[in-house]
C-alpha positions in Angstrom: -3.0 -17.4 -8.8 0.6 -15.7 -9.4 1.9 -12.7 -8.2 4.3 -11.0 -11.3 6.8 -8.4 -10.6 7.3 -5.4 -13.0 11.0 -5.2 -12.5 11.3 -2.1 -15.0 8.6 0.0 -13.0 9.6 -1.4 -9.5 11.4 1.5 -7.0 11.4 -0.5 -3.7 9.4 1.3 -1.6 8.7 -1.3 0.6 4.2 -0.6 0.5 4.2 -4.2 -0.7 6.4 -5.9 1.8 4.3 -4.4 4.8 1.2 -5.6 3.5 2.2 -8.9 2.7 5.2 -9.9 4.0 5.3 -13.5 3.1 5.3 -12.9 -0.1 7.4 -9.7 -0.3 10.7 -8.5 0.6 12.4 -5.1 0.1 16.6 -6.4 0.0 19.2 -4.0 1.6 19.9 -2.8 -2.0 16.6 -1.5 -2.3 15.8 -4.2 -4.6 12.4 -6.1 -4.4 12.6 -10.3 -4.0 9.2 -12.3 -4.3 9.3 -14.6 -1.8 6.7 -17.1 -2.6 4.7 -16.1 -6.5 2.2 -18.1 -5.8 -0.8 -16.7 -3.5 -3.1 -19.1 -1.8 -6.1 -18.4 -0.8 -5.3 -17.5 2.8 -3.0 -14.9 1.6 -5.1 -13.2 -1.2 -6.6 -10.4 0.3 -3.1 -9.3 2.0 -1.3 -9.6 -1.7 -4.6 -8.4 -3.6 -4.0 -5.2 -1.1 -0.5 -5.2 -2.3 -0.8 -5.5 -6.3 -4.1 -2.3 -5.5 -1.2 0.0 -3.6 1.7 0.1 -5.4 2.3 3.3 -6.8 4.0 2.5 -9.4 1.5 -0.2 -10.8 4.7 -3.1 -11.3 3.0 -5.9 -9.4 0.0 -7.8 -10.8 -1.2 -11.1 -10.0 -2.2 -13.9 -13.1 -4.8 -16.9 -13.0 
């Protein structure tokens, strides 16, 4: 499983990054960096909470 980042839709709020850290990171421009685009199954229900609470629907994760 991936983690895909709509860069076009993305405004760096930061929701993402405080639920799942290692795989999200807001940058001092406000921009959004993926850390790691691949989830493992340890992580999944952290970046799964992610993808469900962005308000701008530009993360979404791929099998």
């Amino acid at each position: 499983m991936r983690v895909l980042v709509d860069r076009s839709k993305c405004t760096g709020l930061g929701i993402c990054e405080s639920l799942a850290p290692e795989h999200f990171e807001v940058n001092d421009d406000g921009d959004l960096v993926l850390l790691d685009e691949n989830v493992d199954e340890r992580a999944m229900a952290d970046v799964e909470q992610a993808v469900a609470s962005c308000p701008t629907e530009a993360l979404r994760l791929e099998r």
